[in-house]
PQR file with spaces between the fields and no chain letter, atoms N, CA, C, O and H, PARSE charges and radii, in Angstrom:
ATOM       1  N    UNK     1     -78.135   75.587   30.230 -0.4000 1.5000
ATOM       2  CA   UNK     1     -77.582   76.905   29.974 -0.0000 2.0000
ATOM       3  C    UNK     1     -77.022   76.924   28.554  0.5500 1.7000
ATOM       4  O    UNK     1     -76.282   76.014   28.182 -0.5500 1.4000
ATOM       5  N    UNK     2     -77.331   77.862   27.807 -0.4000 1.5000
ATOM       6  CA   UNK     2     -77.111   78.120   26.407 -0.0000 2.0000
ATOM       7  C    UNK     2     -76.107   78.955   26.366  0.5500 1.7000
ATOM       8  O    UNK     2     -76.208   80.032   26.953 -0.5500 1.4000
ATOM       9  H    UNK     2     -77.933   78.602   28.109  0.4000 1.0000
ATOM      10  N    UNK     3     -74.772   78.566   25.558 -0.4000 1.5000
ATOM      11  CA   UNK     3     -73.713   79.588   25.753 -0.0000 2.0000
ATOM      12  C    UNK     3     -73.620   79.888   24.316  0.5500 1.7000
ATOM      13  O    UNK     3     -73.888   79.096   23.413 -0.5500 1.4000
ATOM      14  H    UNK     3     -74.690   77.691   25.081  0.4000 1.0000
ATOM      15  N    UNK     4     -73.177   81.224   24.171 -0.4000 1.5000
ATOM      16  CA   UNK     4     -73.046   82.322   23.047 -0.0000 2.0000
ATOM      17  C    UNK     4     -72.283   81.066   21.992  0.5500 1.7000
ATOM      18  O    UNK     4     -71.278   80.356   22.020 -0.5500 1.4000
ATOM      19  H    UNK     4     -72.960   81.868   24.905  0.4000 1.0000
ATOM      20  N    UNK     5     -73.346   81.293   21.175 -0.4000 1.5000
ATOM      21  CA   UNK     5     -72.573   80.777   19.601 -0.0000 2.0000
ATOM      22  C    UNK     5     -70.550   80.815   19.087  0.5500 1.7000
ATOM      23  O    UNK     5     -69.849   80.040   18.436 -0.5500 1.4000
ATOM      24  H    UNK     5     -74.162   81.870   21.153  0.4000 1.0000
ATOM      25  N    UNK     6     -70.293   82.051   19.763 -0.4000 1.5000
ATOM      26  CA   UNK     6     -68.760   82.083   19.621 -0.0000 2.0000
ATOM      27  C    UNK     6     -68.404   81.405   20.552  0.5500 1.7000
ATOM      28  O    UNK     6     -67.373   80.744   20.421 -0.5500 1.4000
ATOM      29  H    UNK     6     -70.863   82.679   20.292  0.4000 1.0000
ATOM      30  N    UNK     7     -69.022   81.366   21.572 -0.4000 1.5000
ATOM      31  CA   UNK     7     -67.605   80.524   22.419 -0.0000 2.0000
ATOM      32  C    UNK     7     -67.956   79.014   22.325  0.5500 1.7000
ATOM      33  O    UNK     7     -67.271   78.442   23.173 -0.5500 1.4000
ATOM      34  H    UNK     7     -69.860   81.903   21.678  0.4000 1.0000
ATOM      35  N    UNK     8     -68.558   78.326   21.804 -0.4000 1.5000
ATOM      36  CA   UNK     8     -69.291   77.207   21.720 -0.0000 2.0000
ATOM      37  C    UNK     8     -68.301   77.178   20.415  0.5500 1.7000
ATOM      38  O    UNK     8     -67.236   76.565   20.492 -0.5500 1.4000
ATOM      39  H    UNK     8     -69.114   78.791   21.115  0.4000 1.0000
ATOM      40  N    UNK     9     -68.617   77.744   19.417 -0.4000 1.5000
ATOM      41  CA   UNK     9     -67.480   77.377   18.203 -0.0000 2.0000
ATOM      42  C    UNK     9     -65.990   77.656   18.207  0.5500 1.7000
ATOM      43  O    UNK     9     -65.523   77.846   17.083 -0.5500 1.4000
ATOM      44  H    UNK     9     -69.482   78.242   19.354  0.4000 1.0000
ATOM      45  N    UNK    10     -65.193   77.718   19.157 -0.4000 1.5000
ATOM      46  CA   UNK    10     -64.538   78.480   19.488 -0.0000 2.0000
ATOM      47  C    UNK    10     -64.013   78.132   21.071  0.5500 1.7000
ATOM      48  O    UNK    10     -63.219   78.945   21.545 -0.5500 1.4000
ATOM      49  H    UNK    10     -65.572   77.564   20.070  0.4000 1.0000
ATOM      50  N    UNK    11     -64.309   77.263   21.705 -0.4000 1.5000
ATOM      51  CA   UNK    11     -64.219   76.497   22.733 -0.0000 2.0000
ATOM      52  C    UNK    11     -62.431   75.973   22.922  0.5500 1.7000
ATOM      53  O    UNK    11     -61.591   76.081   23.815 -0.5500 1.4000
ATOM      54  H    UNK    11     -64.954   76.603   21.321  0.4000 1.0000
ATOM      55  N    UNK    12     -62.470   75.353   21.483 -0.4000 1.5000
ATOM      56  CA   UNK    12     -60.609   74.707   21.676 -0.0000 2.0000
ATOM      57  C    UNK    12     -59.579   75.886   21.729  0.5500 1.7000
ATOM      58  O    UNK    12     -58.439   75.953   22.190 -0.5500 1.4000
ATOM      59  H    UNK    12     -63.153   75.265   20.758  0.4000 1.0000
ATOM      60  N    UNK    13     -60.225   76.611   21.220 -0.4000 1.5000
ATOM      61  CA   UNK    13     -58.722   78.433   21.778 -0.0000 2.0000
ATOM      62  C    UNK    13     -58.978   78.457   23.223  0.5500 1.7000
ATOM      63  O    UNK    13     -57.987   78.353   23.947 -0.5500 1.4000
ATOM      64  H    UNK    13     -61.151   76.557   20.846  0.4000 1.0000
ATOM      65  N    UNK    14     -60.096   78.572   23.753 -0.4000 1.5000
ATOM      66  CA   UNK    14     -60.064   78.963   24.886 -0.0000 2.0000
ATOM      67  C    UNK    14     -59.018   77.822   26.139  0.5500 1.7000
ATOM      68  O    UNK    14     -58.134   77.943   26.987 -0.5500 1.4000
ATOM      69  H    UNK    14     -60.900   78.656   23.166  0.4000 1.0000
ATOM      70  N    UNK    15     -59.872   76.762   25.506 -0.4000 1.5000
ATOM      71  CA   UNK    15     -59.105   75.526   26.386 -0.0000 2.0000
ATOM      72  C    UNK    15     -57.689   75.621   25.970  0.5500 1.7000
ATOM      73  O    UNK    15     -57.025   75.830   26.985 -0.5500 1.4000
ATOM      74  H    UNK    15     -60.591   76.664   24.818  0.4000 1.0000
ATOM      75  N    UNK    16     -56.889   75.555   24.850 -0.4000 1.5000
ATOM      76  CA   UNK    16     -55.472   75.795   24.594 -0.0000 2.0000
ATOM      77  C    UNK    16     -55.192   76.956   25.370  0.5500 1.7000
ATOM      78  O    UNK    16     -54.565   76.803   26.419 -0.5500 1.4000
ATOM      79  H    UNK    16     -57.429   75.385   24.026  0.4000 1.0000
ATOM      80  N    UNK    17     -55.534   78.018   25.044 -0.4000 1.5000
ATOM      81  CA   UNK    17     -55.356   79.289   26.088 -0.0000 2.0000
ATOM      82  C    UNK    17     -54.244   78.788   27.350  0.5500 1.7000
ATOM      83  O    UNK    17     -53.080   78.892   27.738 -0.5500 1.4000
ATOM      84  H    UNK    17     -56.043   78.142   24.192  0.4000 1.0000
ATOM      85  N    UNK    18     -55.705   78.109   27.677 -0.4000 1.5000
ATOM      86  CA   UNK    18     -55.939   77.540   29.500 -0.0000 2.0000
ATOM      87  C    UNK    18     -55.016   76.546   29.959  0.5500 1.7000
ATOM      88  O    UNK    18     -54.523   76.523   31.087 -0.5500 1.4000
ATOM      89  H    UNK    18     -56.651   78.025   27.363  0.4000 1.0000
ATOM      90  N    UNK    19     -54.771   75.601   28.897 -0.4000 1.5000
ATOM      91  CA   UNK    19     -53.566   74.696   28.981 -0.0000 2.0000
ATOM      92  C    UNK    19     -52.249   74.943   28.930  0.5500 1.7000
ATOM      93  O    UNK    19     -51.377   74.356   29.571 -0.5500 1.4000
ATOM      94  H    UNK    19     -55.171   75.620   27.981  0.4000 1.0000
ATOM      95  N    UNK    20     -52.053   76.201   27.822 -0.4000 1.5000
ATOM      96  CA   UNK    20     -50.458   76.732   27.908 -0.0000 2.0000
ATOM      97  C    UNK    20     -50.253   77.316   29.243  0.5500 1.7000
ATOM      98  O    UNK    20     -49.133   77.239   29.749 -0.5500 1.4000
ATOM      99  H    UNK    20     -52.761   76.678   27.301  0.4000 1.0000
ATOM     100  N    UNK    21     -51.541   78.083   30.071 -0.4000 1.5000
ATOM     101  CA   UNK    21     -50.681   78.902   30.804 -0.0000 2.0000
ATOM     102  C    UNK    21     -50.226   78.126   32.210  0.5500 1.7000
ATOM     103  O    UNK    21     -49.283   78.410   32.950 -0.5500 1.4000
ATOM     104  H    UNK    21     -52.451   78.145   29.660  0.4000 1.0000
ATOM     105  N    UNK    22     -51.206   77.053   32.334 -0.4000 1.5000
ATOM     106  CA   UNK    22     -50.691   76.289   33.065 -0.0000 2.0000
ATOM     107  C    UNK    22     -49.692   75.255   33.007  0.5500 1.7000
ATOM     108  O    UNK    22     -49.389   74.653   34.037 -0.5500 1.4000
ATOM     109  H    UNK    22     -51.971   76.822   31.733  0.4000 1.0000
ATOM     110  N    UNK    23     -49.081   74.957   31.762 -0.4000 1.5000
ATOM     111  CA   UNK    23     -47.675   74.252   30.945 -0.0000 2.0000
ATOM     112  C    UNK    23     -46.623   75.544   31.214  0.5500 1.7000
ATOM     113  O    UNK    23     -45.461   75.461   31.609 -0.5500 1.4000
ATOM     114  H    UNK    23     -49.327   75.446   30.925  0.4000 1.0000
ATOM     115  N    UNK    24     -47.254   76.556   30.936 -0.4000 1.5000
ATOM     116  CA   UNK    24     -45.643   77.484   31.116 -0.0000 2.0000
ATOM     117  C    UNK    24     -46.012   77.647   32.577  0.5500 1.7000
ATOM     118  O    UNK    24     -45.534   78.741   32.874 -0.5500 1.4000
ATOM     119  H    UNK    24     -48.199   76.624   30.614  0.4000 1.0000
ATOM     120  N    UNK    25     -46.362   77.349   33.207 -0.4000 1.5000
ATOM     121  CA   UNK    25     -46.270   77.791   34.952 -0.0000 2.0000
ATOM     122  C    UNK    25     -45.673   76.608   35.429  0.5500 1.7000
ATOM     123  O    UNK    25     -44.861   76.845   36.323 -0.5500 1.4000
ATOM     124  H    UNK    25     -46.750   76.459   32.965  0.4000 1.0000
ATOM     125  N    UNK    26     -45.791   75.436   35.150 -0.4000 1.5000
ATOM     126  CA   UNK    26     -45.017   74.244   35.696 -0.0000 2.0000
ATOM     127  C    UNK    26     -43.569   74.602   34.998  0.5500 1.7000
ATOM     128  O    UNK    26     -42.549   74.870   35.632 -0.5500 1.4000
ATOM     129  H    UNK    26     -46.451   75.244   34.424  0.4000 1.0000
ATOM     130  N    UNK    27     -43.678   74.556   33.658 -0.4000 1.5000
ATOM     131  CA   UNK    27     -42.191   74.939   33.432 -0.0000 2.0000
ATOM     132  C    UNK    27     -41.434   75.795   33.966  0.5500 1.7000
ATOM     133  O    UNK    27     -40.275   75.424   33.784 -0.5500 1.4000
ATOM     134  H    UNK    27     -44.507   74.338   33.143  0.4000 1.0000
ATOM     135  N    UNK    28     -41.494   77.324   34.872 -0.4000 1.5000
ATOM     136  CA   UNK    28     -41.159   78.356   34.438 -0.0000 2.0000
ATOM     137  C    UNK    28     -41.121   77.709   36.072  0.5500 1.7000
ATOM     138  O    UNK    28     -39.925   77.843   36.328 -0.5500 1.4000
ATOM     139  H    UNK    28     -42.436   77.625   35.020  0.4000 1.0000
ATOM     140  N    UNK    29     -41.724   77.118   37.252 -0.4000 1.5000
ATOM     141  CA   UNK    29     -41.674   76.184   38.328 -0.0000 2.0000
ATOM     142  C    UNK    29     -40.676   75.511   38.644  0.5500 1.7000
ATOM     143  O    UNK    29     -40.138   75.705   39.734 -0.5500 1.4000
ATOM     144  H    UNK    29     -42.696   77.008   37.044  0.4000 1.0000
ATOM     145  N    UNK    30     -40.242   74.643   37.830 -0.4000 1.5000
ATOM     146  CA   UNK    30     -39.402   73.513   37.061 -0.0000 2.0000
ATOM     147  C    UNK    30     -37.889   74.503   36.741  0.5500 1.7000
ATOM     148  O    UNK    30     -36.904   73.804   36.507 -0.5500 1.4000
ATOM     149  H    UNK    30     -40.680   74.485   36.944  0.4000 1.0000
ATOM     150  N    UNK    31     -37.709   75.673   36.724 -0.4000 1.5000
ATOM     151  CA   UNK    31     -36.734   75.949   36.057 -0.0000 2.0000
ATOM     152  C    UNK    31     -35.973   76.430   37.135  0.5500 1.7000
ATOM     153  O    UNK    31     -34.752   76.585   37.182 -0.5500 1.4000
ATOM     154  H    UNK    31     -38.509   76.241   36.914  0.4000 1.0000
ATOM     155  N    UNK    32     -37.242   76.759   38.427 -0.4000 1.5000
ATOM     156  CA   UNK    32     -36.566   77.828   39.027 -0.0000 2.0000
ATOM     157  C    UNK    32     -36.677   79.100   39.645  0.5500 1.7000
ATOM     158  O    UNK    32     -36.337   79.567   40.732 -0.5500 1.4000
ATOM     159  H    UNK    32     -38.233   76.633   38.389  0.4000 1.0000
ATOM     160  N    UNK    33     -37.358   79.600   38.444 -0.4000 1.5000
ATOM     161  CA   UNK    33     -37.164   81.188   38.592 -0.0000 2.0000
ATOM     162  C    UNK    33     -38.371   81.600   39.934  0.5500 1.7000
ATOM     163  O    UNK    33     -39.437   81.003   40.087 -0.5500 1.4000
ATOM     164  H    UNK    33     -37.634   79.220   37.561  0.4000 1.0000
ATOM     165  N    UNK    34     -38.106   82.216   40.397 -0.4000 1.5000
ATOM     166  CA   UNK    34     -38.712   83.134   42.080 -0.0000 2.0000
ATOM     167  C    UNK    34     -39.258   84.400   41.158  0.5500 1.7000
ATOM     168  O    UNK    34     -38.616   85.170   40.445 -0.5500 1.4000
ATOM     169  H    UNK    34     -37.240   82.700   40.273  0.4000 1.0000
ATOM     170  N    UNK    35     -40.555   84.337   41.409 -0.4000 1.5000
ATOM     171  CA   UNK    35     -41.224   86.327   41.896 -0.0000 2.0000
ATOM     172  C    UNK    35     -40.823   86.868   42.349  0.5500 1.7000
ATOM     173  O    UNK    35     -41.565   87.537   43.068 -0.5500 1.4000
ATOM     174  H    UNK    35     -41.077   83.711   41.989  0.4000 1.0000
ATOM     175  N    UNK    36     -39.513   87.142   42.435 -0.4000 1.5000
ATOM     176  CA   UNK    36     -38.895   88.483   42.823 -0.0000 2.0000
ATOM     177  C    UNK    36     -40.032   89.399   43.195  0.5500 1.7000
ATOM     178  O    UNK    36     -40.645   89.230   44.249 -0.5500 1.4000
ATOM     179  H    UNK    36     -38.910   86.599   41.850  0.4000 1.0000
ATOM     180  N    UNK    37     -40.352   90.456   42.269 -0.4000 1.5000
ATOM     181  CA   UNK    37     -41.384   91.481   42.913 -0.0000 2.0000
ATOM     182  C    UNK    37     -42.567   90.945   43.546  0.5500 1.7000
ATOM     183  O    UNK    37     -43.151   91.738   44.284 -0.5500 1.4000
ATOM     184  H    UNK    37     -39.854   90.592   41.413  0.4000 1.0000
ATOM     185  N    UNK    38     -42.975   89.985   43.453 -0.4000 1.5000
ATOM     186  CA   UNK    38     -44.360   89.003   44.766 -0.0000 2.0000
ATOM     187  C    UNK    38     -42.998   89.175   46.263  0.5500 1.7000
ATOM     188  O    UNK    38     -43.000   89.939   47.228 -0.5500 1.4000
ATOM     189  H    UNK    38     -42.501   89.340   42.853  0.4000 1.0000
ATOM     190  N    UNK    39     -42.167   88.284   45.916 -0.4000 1.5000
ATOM     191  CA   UNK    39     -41.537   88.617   47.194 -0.0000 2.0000
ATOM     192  C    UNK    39     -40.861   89.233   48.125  0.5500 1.7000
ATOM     193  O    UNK    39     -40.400   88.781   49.173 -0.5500 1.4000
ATOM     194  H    UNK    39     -42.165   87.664   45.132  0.4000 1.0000
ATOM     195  N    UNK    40     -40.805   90.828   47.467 -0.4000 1.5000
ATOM     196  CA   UNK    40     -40.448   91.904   47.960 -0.0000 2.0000
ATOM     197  C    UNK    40     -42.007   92.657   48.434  0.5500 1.7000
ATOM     198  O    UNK    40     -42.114   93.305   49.475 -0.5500 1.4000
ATOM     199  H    UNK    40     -41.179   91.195   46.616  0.4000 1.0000
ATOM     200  N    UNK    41     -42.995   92.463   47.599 -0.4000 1.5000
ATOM     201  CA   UNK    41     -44.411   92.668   48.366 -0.0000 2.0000
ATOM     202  C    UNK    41     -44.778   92.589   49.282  0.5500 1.7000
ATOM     203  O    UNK    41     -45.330   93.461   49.953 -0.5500 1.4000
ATOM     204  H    UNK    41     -42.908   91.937   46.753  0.4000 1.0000
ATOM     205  N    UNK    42     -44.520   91.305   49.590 -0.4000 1.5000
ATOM     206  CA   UNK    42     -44.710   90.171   50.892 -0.0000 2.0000
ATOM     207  C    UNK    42     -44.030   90.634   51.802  0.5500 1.7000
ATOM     208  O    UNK    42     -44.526   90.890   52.899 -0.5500 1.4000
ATOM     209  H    UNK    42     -44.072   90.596   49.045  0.4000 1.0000
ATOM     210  N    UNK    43     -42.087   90.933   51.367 -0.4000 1.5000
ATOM     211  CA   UNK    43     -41.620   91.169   52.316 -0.0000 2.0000
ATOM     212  C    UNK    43     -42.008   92.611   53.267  0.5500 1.7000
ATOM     213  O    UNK    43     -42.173   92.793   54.473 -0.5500 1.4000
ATOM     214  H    UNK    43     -41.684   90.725   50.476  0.4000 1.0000
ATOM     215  N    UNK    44     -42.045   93.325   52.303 -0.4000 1.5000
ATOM     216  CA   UNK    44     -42.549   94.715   52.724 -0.0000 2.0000
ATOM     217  C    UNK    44     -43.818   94.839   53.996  0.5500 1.7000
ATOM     218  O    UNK    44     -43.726   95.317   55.127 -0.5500 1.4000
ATOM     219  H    UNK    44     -41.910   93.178   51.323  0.4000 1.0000
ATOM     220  N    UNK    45     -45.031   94.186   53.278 -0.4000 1.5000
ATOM     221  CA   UNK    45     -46.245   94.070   53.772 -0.0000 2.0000
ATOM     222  C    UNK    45     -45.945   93.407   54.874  0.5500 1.7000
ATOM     223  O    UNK    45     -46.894   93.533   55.648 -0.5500 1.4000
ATOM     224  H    UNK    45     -45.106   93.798   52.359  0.4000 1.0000
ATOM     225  N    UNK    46     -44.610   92.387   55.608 -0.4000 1.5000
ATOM     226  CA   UNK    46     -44.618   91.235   56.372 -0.0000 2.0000
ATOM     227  C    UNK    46     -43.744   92.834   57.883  0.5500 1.7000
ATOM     228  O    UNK    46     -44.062   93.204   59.013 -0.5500 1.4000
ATOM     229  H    UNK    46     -43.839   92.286   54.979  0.4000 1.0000
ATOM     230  N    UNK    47     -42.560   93.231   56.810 -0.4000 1.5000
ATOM     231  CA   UNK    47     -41.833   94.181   57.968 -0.0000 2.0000
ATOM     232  C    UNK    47     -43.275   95.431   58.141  0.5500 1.7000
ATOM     233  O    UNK    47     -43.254   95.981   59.243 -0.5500 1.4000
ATOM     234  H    UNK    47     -42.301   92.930   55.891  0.4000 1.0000
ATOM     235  N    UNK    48     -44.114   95.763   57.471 -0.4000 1.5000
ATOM     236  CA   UNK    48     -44.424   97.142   57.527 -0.0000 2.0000
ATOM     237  C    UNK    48     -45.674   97.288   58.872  0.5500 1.7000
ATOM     238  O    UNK    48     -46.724   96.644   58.868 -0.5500 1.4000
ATOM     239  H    UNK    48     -44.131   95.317   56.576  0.4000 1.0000
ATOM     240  N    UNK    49     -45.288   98.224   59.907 -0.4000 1.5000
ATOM     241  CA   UNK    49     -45.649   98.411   61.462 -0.0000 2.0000
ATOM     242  C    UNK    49     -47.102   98.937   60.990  0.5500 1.7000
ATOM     243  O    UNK    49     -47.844   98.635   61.924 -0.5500 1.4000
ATOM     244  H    UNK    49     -44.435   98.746   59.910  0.4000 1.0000
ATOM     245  N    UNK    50     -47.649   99.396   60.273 -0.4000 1.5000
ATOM     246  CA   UNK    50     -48.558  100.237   60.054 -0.0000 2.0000
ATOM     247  C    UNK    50     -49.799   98.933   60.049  0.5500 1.7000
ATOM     248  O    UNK    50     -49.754   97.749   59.715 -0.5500 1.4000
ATOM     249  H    UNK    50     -47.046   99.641   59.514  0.4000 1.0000
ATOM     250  N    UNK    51     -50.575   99.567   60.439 -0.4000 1.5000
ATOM     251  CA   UNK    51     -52.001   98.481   60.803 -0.0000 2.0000
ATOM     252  C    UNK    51     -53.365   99.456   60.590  0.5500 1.7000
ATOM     253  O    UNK    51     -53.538  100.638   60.887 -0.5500 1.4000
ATOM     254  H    UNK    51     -50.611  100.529   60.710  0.4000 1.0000
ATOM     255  N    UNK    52     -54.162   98.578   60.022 -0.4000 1.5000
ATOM     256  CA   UNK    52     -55.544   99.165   59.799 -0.0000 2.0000
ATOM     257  C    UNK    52     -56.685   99.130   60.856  0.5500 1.7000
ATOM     258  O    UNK    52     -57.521   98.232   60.965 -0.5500 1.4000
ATOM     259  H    UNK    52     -54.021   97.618   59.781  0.4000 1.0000
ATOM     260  N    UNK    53     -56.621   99.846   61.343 -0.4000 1.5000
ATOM     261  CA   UNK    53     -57.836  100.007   62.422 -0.0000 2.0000
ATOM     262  C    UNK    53     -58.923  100.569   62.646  0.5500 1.7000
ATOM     263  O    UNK    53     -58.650  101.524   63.373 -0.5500 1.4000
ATOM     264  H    UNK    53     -55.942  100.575   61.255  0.4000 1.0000
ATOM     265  N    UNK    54     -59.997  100.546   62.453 -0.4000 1.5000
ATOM     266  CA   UNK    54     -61.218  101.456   62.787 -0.0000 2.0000
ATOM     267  C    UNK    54     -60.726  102.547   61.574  0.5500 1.7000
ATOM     268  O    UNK    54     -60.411  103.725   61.744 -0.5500 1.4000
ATOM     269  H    UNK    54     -60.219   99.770   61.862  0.4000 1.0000
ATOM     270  N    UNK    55     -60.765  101.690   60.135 -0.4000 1.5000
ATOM     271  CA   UNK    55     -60.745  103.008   59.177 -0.0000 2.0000
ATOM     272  C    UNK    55     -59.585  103.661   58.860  0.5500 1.7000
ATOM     273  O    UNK    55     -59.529  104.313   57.818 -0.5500 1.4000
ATOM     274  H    UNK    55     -61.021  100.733   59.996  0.4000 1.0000
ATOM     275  N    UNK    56     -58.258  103.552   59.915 -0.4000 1.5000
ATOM     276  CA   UNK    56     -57.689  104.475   59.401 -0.0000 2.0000
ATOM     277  C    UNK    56     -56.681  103.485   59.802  0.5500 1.7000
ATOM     278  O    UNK    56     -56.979  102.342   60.148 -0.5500 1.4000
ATOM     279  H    UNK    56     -58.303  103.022   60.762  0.4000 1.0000
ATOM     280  N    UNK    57     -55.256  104.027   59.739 -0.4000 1.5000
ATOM     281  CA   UNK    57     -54.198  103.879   59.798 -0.0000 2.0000
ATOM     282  C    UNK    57     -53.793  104.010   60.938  0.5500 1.7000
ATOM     283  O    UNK    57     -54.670  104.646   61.522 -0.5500 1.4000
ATOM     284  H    UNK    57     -55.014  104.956   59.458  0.4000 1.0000
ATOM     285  N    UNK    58     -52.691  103.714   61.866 -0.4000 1.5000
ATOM     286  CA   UNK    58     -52.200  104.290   63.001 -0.0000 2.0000
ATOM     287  C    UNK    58     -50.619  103.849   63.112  0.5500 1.7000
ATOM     288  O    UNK    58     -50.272  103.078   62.217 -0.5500 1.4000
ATOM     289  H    UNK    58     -51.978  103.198   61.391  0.4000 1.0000
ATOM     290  N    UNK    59     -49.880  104.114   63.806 -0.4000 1.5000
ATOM     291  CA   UNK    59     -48.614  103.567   63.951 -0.0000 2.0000
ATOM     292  C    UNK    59     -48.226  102.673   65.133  0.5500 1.7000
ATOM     293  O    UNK    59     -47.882  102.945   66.284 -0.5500 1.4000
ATOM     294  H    UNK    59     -50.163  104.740   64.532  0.4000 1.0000
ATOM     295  N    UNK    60     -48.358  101.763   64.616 -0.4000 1.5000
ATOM     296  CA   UNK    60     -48.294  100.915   65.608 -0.0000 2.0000
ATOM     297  C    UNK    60     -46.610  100.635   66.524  0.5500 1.7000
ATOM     298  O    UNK    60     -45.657   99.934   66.182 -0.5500 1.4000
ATOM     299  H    UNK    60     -48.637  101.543   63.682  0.4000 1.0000
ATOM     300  N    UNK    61     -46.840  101.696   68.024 -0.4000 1.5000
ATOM     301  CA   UNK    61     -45.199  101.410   68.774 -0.0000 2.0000
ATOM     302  C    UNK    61     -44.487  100.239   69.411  0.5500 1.7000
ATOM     303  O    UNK    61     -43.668  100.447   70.306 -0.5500 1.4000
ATOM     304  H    UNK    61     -47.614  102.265   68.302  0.4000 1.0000
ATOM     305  N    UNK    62     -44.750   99.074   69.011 -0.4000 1.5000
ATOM     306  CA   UNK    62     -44.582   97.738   69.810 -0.0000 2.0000
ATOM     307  C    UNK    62     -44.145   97.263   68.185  0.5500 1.7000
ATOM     308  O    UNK    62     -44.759   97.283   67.118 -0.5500 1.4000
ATOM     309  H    UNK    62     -45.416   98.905   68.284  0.4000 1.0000
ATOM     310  N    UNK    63     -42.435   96.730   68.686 -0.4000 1.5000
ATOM     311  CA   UNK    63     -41.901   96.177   67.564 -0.0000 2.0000
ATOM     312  C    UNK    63     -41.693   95.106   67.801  0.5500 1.7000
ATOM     313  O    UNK    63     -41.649   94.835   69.001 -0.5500 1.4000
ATOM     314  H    UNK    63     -41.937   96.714   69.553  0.4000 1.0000
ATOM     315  N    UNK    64     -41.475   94.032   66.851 -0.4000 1.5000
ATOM     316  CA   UNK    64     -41.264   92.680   66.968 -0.0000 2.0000
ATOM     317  C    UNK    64     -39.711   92.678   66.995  0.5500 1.7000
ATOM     318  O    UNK    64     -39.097   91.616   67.095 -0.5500 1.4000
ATOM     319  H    UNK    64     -41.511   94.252   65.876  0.4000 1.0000
């Protein structure tokens, strides 16, 4: 497989790219800090009664 002349010359940005973002994700891991908004998503999506069924929506009356 023959890859485009730019990214072939141009290969070590991409890989640095690829390496910081996974260096600042261990760090930023490492420090601490929580997804707040991932885990209000979750939480939402985890309480929310509503269920997909045959297309549509319905309300589902059986609570946990």
């Amino acid at each position: 497989m023959r890859l485009p002349v730019k990214i072939r010359r141009d290969w070590h940005y991409y890989a640095f790219a690829i390496g910081l973002i996974f260096i600042l994700n261990g760090v930023v891991g490492l420090l601490g800090f929580e997804a707040k908004r991932m885990a209000n998503l979750w939480r939402w999506a985890d309480n929310m009664d509503y269920q997909l069924l045959a297309g549509g929506a319905y309300h589902s009356s059986a609570r946990r």
